[in-house]
MDAnalysis code that builds the backbone (N, CA, C; Angstrom):
import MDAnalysis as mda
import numpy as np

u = mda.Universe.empty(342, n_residues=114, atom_resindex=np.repeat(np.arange(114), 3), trajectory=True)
u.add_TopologyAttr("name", ["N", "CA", "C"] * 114)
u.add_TopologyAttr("resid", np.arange(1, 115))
u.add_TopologyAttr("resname", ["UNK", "UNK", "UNK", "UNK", "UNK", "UNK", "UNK", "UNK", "UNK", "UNK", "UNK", "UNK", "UNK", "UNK", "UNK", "UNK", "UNK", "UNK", "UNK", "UNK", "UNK", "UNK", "UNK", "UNK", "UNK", "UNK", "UNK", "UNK", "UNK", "UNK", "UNK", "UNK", "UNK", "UNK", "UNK", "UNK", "UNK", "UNK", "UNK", "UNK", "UNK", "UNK", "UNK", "UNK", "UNK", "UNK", "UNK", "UNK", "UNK", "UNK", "UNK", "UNK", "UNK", "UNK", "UNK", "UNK", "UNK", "UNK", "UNK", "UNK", "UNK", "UNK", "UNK", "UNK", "UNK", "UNK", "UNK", "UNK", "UNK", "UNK", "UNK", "UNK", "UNK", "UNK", "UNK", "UNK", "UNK", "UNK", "UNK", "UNK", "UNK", "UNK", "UNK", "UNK", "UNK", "UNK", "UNK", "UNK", "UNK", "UNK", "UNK", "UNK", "UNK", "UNK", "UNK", "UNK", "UNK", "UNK", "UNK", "UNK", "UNK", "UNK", "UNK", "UNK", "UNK", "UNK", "UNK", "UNK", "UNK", "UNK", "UNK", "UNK", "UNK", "UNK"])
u.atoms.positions = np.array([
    [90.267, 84.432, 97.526],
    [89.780, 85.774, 97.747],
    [89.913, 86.561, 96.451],
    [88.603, 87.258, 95.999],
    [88.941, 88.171, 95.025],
    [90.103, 89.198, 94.640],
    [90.613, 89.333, 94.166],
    [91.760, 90.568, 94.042],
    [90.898, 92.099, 94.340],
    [91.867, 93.325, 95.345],
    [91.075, 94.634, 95.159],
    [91.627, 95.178, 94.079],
    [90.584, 96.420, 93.013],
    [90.970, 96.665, 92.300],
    [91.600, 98.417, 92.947],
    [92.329, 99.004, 92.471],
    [92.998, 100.152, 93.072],
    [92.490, 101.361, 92.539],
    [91.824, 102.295, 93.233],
    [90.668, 101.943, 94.338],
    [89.712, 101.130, 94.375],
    [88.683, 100.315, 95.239],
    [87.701, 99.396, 94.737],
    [86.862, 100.717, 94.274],
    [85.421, 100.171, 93.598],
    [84.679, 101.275, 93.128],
    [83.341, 100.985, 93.651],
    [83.244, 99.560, 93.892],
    [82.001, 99.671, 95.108],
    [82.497, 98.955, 96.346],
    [81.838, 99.904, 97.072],
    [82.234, 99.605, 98.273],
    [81.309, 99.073, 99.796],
    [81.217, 98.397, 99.916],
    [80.052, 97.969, 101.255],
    [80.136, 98.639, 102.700],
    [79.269, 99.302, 103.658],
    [79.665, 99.628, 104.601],
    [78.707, 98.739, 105.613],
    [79.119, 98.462, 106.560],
    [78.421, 97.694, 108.283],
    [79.709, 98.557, 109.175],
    [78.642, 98.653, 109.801],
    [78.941, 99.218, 111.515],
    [78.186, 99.449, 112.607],
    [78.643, 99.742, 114.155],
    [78.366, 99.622, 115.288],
    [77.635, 100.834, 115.469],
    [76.321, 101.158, 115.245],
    [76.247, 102.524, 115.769],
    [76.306, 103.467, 116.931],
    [76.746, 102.181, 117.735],
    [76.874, 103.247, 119.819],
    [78.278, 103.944, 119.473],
    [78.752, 103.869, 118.277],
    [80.057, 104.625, 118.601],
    [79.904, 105.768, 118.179],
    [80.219, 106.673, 118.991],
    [80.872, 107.882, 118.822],
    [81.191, 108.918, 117.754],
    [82.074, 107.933, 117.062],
    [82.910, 108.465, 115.766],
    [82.229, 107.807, 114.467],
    [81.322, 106.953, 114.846],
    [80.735, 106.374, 113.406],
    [80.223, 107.621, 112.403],
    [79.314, 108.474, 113.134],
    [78.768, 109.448, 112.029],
    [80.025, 110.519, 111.435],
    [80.798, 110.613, 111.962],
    [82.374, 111.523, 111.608],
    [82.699, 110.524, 110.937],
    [83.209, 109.276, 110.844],
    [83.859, 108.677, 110.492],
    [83.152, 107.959, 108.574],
    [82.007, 107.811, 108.705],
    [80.884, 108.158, 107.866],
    [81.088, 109.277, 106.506],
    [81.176, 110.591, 107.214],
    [81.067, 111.807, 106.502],
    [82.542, 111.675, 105.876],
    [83.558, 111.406, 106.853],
    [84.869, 111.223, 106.239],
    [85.197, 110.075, 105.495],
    [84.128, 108.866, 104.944],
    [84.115, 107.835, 104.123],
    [83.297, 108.855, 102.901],
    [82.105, 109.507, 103.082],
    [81.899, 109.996, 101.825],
    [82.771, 110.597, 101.155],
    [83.344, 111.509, 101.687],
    [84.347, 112.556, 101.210],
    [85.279, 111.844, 100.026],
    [86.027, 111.087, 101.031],
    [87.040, 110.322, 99.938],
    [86.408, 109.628, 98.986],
    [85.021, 108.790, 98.885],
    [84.289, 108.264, 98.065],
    [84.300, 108.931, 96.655],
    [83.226, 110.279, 97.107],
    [83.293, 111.530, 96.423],
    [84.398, 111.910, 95.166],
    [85.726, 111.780, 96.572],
    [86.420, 112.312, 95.085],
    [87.581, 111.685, 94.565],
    [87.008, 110.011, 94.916],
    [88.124, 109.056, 94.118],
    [86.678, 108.315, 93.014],
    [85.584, 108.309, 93.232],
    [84.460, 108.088, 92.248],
    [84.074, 106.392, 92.945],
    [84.009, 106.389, 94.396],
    [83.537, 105.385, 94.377],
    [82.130, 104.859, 94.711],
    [81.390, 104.329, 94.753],
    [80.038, 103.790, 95.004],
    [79.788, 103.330, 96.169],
    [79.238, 103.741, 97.130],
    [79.358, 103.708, 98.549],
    [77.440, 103.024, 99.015],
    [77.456, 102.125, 99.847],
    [76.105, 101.101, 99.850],
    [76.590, 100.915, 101.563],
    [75.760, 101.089, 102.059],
    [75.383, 100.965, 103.678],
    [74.808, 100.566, 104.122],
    [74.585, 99.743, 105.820],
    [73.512, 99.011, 106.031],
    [72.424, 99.951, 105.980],
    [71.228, 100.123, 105.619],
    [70.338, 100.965, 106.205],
    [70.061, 101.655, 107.431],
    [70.114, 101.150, 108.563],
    [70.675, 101.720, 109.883],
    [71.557, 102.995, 110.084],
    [72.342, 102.962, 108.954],
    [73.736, 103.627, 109.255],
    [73.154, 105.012, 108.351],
    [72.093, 105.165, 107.051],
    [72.195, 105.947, 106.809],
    [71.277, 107.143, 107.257],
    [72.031, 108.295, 107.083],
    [71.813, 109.739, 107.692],
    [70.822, 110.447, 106.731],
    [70.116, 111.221, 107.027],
    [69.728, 112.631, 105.823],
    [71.023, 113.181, 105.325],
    [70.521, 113.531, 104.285],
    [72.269, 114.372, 103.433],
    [73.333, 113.103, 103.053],
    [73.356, 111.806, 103.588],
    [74.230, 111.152, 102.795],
    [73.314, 110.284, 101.651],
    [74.612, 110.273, 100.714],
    [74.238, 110.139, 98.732],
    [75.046, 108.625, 99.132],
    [73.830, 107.819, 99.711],
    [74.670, 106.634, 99.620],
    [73.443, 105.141, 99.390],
    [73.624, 104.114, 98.851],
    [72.602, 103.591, 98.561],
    [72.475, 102.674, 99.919],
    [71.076, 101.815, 99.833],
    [70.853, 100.813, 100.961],
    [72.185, 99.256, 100.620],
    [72.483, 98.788, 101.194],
    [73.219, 97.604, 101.195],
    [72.423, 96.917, 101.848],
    [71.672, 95.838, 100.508],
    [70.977, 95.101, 101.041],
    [71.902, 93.820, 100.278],
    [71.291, 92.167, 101.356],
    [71.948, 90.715, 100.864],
    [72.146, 90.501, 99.481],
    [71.008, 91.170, 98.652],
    [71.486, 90.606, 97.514],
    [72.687, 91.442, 95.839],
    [73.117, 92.593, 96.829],
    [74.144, 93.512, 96.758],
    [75.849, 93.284, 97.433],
    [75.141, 92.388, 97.693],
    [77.105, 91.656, 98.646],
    [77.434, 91.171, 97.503],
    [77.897, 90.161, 96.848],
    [77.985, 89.566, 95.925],
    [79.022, 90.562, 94.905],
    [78.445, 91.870, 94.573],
    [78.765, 92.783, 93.407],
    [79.899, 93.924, 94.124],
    [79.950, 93.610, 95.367],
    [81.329, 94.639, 95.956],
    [82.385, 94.116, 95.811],
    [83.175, 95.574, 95.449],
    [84.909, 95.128, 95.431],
    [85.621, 95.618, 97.020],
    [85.056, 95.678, 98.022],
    [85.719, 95.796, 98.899],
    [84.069, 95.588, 99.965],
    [84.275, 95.601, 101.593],
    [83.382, 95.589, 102.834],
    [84.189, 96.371, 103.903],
    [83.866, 97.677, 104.146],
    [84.773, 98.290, 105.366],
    [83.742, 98.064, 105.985],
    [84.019, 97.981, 107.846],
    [83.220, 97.556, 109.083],
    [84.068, 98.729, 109.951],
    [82.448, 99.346, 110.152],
    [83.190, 100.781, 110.818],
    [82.720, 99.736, 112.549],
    [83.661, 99.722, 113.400],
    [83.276, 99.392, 114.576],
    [84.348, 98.850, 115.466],
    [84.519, 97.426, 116.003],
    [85.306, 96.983, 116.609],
    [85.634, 95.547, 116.221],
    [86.093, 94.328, 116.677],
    [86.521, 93.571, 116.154],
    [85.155, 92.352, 116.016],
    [84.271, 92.398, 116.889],
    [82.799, 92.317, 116.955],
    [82.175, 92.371, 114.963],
    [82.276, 93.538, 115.032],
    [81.623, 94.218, 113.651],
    [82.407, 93.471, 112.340],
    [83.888, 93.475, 112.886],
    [84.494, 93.063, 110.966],
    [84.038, 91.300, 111.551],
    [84.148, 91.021, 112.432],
    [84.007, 89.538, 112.524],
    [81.809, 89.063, 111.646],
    [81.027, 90.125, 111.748],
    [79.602, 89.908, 111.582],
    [80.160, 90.140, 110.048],
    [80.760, 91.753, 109.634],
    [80.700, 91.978, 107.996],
    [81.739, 90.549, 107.442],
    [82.527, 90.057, 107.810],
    [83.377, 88.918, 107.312],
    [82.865, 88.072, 106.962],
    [81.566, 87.365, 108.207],
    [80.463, 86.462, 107.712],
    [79.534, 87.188, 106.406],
    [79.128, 88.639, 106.508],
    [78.432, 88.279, 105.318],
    [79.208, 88.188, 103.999],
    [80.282, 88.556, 104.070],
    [80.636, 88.577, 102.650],
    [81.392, 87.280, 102.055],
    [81.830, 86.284, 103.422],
    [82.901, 85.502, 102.962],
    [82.751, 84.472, 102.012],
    [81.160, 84.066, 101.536],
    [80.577, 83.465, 100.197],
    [81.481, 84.317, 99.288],
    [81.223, 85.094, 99.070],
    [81.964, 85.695, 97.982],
    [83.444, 85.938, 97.845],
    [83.943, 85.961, 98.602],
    [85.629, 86.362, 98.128],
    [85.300, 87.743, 98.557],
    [85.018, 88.787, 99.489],
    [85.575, 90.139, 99.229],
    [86.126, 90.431, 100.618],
    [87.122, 90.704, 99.866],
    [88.422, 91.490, 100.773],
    [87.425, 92.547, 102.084],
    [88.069, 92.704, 103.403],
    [87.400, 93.371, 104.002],
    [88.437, 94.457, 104.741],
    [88.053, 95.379, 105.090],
    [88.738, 96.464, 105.748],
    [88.089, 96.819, 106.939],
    [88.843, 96.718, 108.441],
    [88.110, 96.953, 109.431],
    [88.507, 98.445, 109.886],
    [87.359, 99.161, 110.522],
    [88.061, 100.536, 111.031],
    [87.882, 100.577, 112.455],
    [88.825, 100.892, 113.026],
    [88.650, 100.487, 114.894],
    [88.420, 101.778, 115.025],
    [86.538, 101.482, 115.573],
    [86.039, 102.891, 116.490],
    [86.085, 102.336, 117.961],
    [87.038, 101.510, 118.744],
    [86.882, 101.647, 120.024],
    [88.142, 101.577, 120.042],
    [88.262, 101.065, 121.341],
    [89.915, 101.703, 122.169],
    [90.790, 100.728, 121.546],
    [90.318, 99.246, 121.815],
    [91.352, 98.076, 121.581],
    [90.936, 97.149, 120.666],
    [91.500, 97.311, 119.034],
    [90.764, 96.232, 118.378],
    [92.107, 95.439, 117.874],
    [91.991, 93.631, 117.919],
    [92.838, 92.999, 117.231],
    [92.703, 92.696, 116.143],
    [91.364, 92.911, 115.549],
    [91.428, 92.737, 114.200],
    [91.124, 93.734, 113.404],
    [90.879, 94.629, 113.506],
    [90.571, 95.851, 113.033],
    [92.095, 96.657, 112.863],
    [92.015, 96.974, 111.403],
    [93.317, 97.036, 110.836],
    [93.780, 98.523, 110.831],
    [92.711, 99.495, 110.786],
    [93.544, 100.751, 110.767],
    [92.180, 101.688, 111.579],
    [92.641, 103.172, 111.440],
    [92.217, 104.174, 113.125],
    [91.001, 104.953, 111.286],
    [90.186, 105.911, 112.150],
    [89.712, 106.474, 111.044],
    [90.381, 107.041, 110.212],
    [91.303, 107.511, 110.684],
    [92.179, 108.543, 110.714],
    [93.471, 108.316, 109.343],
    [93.193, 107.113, 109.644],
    [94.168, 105.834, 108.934],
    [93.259, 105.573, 107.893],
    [92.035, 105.960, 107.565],
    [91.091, 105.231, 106.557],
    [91.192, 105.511, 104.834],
    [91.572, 106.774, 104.430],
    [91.650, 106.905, 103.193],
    [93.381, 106.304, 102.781],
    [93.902, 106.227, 103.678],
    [95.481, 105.306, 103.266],
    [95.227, 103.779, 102.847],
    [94.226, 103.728, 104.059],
    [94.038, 102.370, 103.653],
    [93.375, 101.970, 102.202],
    [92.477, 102.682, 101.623],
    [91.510, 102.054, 100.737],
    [92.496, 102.149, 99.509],
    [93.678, 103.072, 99.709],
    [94.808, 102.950, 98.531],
    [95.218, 101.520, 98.508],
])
């Protein structure tokens, strides 16, 4: 597995969009992006009007230093497959009630990317 660098500086996003908290959880991934300087790439699906974030397309996996999976254990298990050619470390964010692999709450999300 690749090493993360502290903070990564690009960053991949996949997620579930029936949830709830994805678009909050979203706005509160730009934020910290914003103002630690990182490079933020999303599935297309996920992005909104008003977010400054690029498309994450296949041949953009490869060049990330990190993959957060905004969703449930479902979601980091799909983002895990795409990235696991490459070595990149992944970070899951549990937007439902009960996730076992999903490592931290949104809430929990800018601790984590330290």
């Amino acid at each position: 597995m690749r090493a993360v660098s502290s903070p990564p500086r690009r960053v991949g996003v996949v997620g579930y969009s029936r949830y709830e908290a994805l678009e909050s959880t979203l706005e509160r991934l730009l934020d910290v992006a914003a103002r630690s300087g990182m490079e933020i790439l999303a599935e297309p699906e996920l992005i909104r009007e008003g977010f400054t974030v690029q498309p994450l397309l296949s041949e953009a996996l490869s060049t990330l230093d990190l993959l957060i999976t905004l969703g449930g254990d479902g979601t980091l298990l799909r983002g895990a497959r795409m990235v696991a050619p490459y070595g990149i470390p992944v970070l899951g964010v549990n937007l439902g009630r009960l996730g076992f692999l999903t490592a931290i709450s949104p809430e929990e999300m800018e601790e984590g990317l330290r």
